[in-house]
MITORDO-866164 format. One record per residue (C-alpha): residue number from 1; chain; x, y, z. Coordinates in pm, whole numbers, plus 50000, padded with zeros to 5 digits. Layout:
N
SITE    nr   kette       X       Y       Z
SITE   NUM       A       X       Y       Z
...
END
This chain:
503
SITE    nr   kette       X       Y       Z
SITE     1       A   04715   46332   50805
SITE     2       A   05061   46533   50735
SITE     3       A   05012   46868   50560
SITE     4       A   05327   46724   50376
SITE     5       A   05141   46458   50193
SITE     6       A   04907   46745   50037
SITE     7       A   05226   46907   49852
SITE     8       A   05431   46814   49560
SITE     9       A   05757   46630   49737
SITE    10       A   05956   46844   49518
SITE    11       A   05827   47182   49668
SITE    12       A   05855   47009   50002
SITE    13       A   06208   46952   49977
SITE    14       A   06307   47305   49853
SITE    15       A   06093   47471   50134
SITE    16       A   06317   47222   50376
SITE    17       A   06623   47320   50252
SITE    18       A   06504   47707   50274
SITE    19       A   06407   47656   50650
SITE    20       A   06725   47485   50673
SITE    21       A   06950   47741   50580
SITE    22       A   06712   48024   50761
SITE    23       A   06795   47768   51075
SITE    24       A   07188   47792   51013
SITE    25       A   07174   48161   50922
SITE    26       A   06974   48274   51229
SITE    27       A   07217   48025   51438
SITE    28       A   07539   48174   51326
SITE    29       A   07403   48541   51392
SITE    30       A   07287   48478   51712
SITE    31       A   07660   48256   51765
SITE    32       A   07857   48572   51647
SITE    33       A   07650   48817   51845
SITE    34       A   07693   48596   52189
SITE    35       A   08069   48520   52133
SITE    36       A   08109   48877   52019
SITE    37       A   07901   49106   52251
SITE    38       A   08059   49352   52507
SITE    39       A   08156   49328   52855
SITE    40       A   07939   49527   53132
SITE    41       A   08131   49920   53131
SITE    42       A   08333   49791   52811
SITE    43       A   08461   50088   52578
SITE    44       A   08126   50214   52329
SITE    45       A   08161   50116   52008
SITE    46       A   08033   50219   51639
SITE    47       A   07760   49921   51508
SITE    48       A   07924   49688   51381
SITE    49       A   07816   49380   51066
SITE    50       A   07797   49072   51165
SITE    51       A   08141   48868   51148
SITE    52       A   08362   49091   51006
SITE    53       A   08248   49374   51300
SITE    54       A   08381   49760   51237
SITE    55       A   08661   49622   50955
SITE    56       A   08491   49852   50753
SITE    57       A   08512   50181   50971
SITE    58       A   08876   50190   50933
SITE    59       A   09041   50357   50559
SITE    60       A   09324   50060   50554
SITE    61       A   09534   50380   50377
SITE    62       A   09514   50633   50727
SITE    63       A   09331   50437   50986
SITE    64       A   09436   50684   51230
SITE    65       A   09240   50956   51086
SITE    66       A   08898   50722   51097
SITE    67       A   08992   50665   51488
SITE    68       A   09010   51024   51511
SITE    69       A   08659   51060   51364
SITE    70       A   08557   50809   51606
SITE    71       A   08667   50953   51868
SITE    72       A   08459   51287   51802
SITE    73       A   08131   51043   51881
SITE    74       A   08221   50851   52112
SITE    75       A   08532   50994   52309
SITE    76       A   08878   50918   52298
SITE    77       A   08818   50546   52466
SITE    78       A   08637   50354   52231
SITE    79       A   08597   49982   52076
SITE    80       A   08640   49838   51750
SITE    81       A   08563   49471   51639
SITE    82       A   08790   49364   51358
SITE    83       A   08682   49001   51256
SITE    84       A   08745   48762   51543
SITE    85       A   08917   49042   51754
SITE    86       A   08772   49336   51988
SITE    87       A   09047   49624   52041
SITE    88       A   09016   49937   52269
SITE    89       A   09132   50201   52105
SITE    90       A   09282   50517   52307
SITE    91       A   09272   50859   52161
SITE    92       A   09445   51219   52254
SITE    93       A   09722   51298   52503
SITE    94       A   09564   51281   52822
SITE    95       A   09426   50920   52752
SITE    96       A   09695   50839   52578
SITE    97       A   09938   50929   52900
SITE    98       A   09719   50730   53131
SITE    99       A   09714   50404   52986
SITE   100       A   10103   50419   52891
SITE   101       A   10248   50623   53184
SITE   102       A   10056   50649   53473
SITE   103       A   09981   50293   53408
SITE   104       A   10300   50134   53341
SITE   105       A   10167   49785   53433
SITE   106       A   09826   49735   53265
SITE   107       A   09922   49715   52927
SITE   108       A   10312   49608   52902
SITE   109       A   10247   49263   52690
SITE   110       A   10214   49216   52296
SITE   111       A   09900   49033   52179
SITE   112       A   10021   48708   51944
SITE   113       A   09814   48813   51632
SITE   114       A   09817   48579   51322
SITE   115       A   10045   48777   51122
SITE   116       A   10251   48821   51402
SITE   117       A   10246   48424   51459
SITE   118       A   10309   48363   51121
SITE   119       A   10627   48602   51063
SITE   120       A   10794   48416   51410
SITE   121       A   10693   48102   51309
SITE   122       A   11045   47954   51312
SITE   123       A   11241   48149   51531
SITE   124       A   11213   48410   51876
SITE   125       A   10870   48519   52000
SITE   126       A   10897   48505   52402
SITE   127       A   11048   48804   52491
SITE   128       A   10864   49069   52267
SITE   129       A   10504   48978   52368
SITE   130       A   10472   48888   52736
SITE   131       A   10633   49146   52990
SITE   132       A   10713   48861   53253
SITE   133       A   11086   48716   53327
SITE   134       A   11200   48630   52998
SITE   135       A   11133   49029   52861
SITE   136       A   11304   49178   53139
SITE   137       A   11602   48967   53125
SITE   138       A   11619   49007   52725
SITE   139       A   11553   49398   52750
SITE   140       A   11832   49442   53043
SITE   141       A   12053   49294   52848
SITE   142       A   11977   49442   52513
SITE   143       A   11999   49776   52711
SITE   144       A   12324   49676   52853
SITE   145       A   12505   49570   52581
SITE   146       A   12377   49855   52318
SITE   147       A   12523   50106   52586
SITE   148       A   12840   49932   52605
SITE   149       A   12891   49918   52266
SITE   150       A   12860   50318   52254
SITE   151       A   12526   50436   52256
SITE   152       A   12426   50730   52382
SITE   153       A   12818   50757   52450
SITE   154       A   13085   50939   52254
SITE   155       A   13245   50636   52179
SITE   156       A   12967   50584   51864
SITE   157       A   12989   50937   51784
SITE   158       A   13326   50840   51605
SITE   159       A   13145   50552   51425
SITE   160       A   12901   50724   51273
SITE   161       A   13135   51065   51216
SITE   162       A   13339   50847   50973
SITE   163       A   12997   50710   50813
SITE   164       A   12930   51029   50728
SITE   165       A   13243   51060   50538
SITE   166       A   13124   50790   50328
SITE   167       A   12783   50942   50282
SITE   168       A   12889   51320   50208
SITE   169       A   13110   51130   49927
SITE   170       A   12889   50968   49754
SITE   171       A   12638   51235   49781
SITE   172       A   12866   51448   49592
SITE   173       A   12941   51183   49345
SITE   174       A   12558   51277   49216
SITE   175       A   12758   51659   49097
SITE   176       A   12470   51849   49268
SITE   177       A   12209   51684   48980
SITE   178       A   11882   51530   49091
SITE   179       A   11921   51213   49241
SITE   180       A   11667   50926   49456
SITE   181       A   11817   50965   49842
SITE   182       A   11609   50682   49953
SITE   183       A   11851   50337   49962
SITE   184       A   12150   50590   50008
SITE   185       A   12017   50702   50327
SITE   186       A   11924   50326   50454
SITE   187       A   12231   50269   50384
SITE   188       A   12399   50484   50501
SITE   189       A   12183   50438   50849
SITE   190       A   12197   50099   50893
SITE   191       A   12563   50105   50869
SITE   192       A   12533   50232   51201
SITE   193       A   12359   49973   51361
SITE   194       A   12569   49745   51151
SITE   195       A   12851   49849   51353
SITE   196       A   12733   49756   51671
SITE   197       A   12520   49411   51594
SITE   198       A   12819   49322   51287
SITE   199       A   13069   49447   51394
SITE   200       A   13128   49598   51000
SITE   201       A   12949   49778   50817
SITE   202       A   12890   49761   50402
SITE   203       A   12983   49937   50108
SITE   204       A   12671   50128   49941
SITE   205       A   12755   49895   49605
SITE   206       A   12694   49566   49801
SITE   207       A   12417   49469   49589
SITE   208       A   12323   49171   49839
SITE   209       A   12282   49397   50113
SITE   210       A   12088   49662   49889
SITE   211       A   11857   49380   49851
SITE   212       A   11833   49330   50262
SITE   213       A   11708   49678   50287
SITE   214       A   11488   49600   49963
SITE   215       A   11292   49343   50185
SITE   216       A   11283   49514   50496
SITE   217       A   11138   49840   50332
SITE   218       A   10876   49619   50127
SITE   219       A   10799   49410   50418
SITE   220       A   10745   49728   50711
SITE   221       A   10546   49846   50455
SITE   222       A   10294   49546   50342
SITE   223       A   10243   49520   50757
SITE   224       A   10011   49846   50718
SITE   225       A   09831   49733   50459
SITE   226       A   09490   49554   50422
SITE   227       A   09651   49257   50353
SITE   228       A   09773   49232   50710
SITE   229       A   09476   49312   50844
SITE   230       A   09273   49067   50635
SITE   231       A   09516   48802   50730
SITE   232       A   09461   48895   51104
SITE   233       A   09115   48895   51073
SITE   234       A   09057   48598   50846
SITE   235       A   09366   48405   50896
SITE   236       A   09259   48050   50836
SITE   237       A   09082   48190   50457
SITE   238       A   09377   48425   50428
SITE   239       A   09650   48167   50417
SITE   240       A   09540   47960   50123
SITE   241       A   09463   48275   49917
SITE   242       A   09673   48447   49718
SITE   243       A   09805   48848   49794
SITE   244       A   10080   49051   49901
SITE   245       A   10046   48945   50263
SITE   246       A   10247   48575   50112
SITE   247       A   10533   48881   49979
SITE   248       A   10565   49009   50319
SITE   249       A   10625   48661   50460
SITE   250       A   10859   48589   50227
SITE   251       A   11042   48913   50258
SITE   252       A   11114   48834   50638
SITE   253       A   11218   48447   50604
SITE   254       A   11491   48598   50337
SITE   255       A   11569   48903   50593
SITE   256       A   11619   48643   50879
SITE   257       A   11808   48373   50651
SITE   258       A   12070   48635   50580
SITE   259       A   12073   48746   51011
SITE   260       A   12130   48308   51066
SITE   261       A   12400   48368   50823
SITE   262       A   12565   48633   50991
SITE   263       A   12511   48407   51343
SITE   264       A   12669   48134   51150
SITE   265       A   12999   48304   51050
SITE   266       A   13040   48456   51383
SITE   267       A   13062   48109   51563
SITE   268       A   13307   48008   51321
SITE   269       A   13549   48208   51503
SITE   270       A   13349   48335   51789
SITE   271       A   13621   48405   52121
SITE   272       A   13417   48452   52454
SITE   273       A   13732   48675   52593
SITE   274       A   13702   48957   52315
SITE   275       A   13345   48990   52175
SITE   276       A   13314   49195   51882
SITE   277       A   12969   49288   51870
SITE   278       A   12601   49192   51919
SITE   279       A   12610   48865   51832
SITE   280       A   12927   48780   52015
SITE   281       A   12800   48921   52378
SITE   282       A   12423   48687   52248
SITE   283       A   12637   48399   52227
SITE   284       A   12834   48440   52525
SITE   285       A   12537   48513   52700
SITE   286       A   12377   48208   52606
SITE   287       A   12639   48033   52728
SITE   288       A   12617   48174   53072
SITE   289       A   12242   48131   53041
SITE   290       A   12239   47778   52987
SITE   291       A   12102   47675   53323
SITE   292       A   11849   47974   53330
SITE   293       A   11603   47811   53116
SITE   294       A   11299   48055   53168
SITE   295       A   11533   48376   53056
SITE   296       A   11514   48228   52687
SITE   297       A   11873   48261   52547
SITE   298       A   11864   48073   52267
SITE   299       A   11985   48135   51892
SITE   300       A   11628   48131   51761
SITE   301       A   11569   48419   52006
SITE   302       A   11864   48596   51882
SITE   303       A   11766   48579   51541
SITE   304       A   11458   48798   51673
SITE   305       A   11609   49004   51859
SITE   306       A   11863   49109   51537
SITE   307       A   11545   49116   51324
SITE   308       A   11366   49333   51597
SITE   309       A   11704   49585   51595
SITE   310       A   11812   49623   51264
SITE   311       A   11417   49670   51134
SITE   312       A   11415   49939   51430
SITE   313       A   11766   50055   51381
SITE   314       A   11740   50094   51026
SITE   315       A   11402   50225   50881
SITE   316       A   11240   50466   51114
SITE   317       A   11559   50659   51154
SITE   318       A   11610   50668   50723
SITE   319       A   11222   50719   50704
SITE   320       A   11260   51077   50929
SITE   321       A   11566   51167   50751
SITE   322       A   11393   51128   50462
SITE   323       A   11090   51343   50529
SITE   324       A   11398   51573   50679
SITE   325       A   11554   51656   50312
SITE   326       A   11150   51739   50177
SITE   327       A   11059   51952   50454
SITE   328       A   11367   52142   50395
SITE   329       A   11301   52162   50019
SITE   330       A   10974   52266   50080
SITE   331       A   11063   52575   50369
SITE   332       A   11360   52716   50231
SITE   333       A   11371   52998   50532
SITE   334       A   11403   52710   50803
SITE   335       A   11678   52551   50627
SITE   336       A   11872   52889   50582
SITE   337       A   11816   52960   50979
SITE   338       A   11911   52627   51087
SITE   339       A   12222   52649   50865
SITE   340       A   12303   53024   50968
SITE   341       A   12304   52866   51341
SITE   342       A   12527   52552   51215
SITE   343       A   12793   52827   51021
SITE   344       A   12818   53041   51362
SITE   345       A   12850   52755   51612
SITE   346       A   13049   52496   51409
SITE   347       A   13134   52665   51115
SITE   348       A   13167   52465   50787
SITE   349       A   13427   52187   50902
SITE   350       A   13374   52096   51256
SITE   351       A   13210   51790   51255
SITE   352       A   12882   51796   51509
SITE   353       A   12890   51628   51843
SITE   354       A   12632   51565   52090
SITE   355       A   12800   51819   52307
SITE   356       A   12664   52057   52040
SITE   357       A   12362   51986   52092
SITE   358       A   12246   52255   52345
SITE   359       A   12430   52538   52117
SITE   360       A   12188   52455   51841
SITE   361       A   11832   52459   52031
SITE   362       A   11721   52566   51667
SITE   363       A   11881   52283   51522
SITE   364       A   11757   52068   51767
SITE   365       A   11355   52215   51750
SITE   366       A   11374   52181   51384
SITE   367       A   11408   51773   51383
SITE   368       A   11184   51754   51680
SITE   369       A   10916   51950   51448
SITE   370       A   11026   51750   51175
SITE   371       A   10945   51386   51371
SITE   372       A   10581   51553   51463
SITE   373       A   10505   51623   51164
SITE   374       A   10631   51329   50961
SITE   375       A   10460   51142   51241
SITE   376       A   10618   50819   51079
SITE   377       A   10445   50531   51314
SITE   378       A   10077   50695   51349
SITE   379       A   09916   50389   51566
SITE   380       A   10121   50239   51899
SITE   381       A   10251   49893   51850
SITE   382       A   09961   49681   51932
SITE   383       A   09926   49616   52387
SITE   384       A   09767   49381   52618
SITE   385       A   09620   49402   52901
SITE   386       A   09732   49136   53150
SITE   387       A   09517   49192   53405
SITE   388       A   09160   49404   53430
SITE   389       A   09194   49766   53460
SITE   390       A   08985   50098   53437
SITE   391       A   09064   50335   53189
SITE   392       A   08853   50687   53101
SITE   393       A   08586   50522   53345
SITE   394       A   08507   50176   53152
SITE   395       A   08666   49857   53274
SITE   396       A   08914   49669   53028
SITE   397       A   08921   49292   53030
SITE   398       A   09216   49105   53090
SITE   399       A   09381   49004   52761
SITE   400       A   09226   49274   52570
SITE   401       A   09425   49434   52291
SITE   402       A   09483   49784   52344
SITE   403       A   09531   50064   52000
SITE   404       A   09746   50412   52093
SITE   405       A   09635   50648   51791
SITE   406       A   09959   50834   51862
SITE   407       A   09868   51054   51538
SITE   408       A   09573   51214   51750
SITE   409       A   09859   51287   52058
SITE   410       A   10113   51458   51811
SITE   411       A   09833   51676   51673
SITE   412       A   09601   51721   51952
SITE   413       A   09484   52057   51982
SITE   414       A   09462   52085   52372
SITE   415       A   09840   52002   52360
SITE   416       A   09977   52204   52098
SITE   417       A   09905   52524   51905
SITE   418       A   09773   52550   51583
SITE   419       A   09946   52146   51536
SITE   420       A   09882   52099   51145
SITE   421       A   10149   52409   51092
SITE   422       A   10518   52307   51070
SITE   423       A   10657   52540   51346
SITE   424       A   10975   52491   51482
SITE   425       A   10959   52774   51741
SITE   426       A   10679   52568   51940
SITE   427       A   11019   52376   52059
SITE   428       A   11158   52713   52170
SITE   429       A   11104   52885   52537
SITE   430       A   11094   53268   52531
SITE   431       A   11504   53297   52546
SITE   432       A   11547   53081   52256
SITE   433       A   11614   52745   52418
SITE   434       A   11509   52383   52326
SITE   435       A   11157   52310   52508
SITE   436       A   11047   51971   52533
SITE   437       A   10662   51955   52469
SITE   438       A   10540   51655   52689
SITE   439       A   10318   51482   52460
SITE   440       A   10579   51438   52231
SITE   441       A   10522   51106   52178
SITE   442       A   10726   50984   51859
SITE   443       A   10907   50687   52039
SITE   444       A   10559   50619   52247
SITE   445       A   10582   50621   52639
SITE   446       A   10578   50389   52908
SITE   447       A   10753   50065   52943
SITE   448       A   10759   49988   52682
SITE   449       A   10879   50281   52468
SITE   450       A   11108   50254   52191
SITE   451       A   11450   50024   52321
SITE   452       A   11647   50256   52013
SITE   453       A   11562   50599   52136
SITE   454       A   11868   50683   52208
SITE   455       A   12051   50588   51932
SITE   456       A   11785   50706   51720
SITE   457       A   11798   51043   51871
SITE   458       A   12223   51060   51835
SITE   459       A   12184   50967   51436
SITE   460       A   11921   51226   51363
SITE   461       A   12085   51445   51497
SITE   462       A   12404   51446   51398
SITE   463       A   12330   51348   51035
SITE   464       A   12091   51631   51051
SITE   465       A   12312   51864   51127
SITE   466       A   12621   51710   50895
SITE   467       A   12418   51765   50629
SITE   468       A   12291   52073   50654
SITE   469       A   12634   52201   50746
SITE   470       A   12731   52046   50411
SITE   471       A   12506   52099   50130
SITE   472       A   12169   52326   50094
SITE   473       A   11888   52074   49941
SITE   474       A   11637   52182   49674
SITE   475       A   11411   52047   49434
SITE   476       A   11510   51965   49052
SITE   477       A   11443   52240   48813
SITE   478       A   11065   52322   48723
SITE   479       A   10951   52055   49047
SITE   480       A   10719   52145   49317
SITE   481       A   10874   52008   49657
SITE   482       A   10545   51856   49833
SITE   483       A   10482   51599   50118
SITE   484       A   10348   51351   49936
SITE   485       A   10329   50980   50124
SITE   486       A   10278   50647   50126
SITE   487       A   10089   50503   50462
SITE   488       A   10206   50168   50535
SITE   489       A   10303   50047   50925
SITE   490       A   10507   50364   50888
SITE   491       A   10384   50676   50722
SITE   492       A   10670   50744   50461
SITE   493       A   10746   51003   50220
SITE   494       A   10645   50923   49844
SITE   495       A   10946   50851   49585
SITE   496       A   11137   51191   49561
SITE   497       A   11431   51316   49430
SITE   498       A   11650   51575   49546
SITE   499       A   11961   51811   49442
SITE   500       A   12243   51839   49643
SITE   501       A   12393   52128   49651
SITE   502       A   12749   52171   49823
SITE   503       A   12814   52470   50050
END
């Protein structure tokens, strides 16, 4: 006889549905754990909960401090599960130089995350992720073309010489009175790259094109956030709930709408025999490209690869600038010293030049000091590893995604002296001249380092130095400068204002 028949059927059926759900519970932890356990000599890792993993272990405000934590416990190779993902992250210079450097071909691709997915849903997403044909081709030519249309070269000097004339003018249109530098310097910055992808640039009134930098600020910034990386680990809930990750989407749709518009007008009088910029040499190029199929030259690739530039182009370069102005409110003595050396090798009209460069190591050791400091992109753009490889003595899968914490190269202690100081003289040799430090990683290393270093390097420096030569920058009346900031995917300076004072 059943044991069953000897209870009430009621209390049966709720102790059924109990060792039912005991059943599914047990089966789903033991599911997660198999699917999510570690390889044999795979990177340790912290204990993680069961389906969301180490999400937890990581402040969504400075996850690069929690990796450096990490690090002190388990060494500067380590693994993190975040939701459906397991990432290797890579800590300190020596680590950090190995898997970028000395390693050029174990981690060259781009993992295709969710919110990376999402945001190239409709156009480009070939080149940037796997280094194979289609990335080399689109990188050689991107190279190519950017260097023919001045950078690095004298040529763009000119270009952004005469943007400076706009920017020193309506700097002094604020009478020396406290003002909010932020748009006015993205502005004024991405009228460089403007130039070169345009062909023109754009007044600092254009309202329209105040609002492009609006979205491309907002949306750079939402990328850090937890939103992102709730919506890369729980995509599938993440897209039908509500949050600021559907404000970052939107922001780039309206950023590339306005790039398809520019592609647009171009072809309406596009002439192979003179390109004007960019997006004429693109379009020529796909022309010539037509029977290469596997190269990718397409308009929906261009529209990336004009996203991909002017995001570069224009916010990292205004983001250092603007940490620039507050670290030279808040050390008064460096700005004096660098503007002593400015006086005695340019004087107070000679506009700067690259050529300049080596007369003003000061100069020169003050923005590299600056860039350390403001350490603006604290993590490595996301790798992957497209093939197994050894790393710190553990083995690393094949399609792995691989984490730089460049924060812990910048500031790591075997590598530099007494790092959380701002000292410019670290940049100095023993007669005074510029010193490169090797782990100075701020455009990250290896193949695939930063394709706007160079220009990147010409505009800091000669803005820099224009506006130093130019005006002495303080704090209003009665305010303590600080370096306050906000950590998105870029670490940038909190809302400031400033007083320009002319010299």
């Amino acid at each position: 006889m059943s044991l069953t028949h000897l209870l009430p059927a009621p209390l049966w059926e709720r102790l059924e549905l109990q060792y039912l759900l005991v059943f599914i519970a047990v089966f789903l932890l033991v599911t997660d754990y198999v699917r999510n356990r570690s390889p044999k000599n795979f990177p340790p890792s912290p204990p993680g909960l069961p389906f969301v993993g180490n999400v937890f272990h990581l402040d969504p405000k400075q996850p690069h401090i929690n990796m450096k934590k990490l690090a002190q416990k388990y060494g500067n190779i380590f693994s993190l599960r975040l939701g459906r993902s397991r990432v290797v992250v890579v800590n300190g210079y020596k680590m950090a130089k190995e898997a970028l450097v000395n390693q050029p071909d174990a981690v060259p691709s781009r993992p295709s995350d969710p919110m990376f997915e999402r945001i190239n849903k409709l156009y480009g997403k070939f080149f940037i992720i796997h280094f194979g044909y289609p990335w080399k081709q689109q990188r050689r030519f991107m190279l190519t073309t950017l260097r023919n249309f001045g950078v690095g070269k004298k040529s763009l000097e000119s270009t952004i010489i005469e943007e400076l004339g706009y920017f020193h003018q309506a700097i002094q249109e604020e009478q020396s009175k406290p003002f909010e530098p932020h748009y006015l310097i993205n502005n004024a910055v991405a009228n460089i790259i403007c130039s070169i992808v345009f062909g023109r640039r754009f007044e600092y009134s254009d309202q329209r094109f105040q609002e492009l930098l609006h979205l491309i600020f907002e949306a750079v910034f939402l990328e850090g956030t937890i939103w992102a990386q709730l919506y890369n680990a729980f995509p599938t809930i993440m897209k039908v709930l509500p949050g600021r990750h559907h404000v970052l989407f939107s922001d780039y749709d309206k950023v590339v709408e306005f790039l398809r518009s520019e592609i647009e007008e171009h072809k309406k009088d596009w002439d192979p025999a003179a390109p004007r910029d960019f997006i004429d040499c693109y379009l020529e190029e796909i022309e010539r490209r037509k029977k290469d199929v596997e190269a990718k030259f397409h308009e929906e690739n261009l529209s990336y690869t004009l996203l991909d530039l002017f995001v570069a182009g224009t916010e990292t370069t205004s983001t250092t600038l603007r940490w620039a102005l507050m670290y030279m409110m808040k050390y008064r003595d460096v700005q004096e010293k660098v503007q002593k050396e400015i006086d005695a090798v340019l004087g107070r009209d000679q506009p700067p030049s690259m050529q300049d460069r080596n007369n003003l190591p000061y100069t020169d050791a003050v923005i590299h000091e600056i860039q350390r400091m403001a350490d603006i992109i604290p993590i490595n753009m996301a790798r992957k590893a497209d093939e197994e490889f050894s790393l710190g003595g553990c083995i690393i899968p094949k399609h792995t995604t691989v984490l730089v914490n460049l924060n812990s190269v910048l500031f790591d202690e075997e590598e530099w002296d007494d790092p959380y100081t701002f000292k410019p003289e670290r940049f100095l040799d023993a007669n005074g001249k510029f010193e490169k430090n090797d782990a100075f990683f701020v455009f990250s290393a290896g193949k695939r380092s930063c394709v706007g270093e160079r220009l990147a390097r010409m505009e800091l420096f000669l803005f820099f130095t224009s506006l130093l030569q130019k005006f002495t920058f303080q704090s209003p009346e009665g305010v303590e400068p600080t370096l306050d900031f906000q950590q998105g995917l870029t670490r940038v300076p909190a809302p400031y204002k400033v007083c320009a004072i002319p010299r």
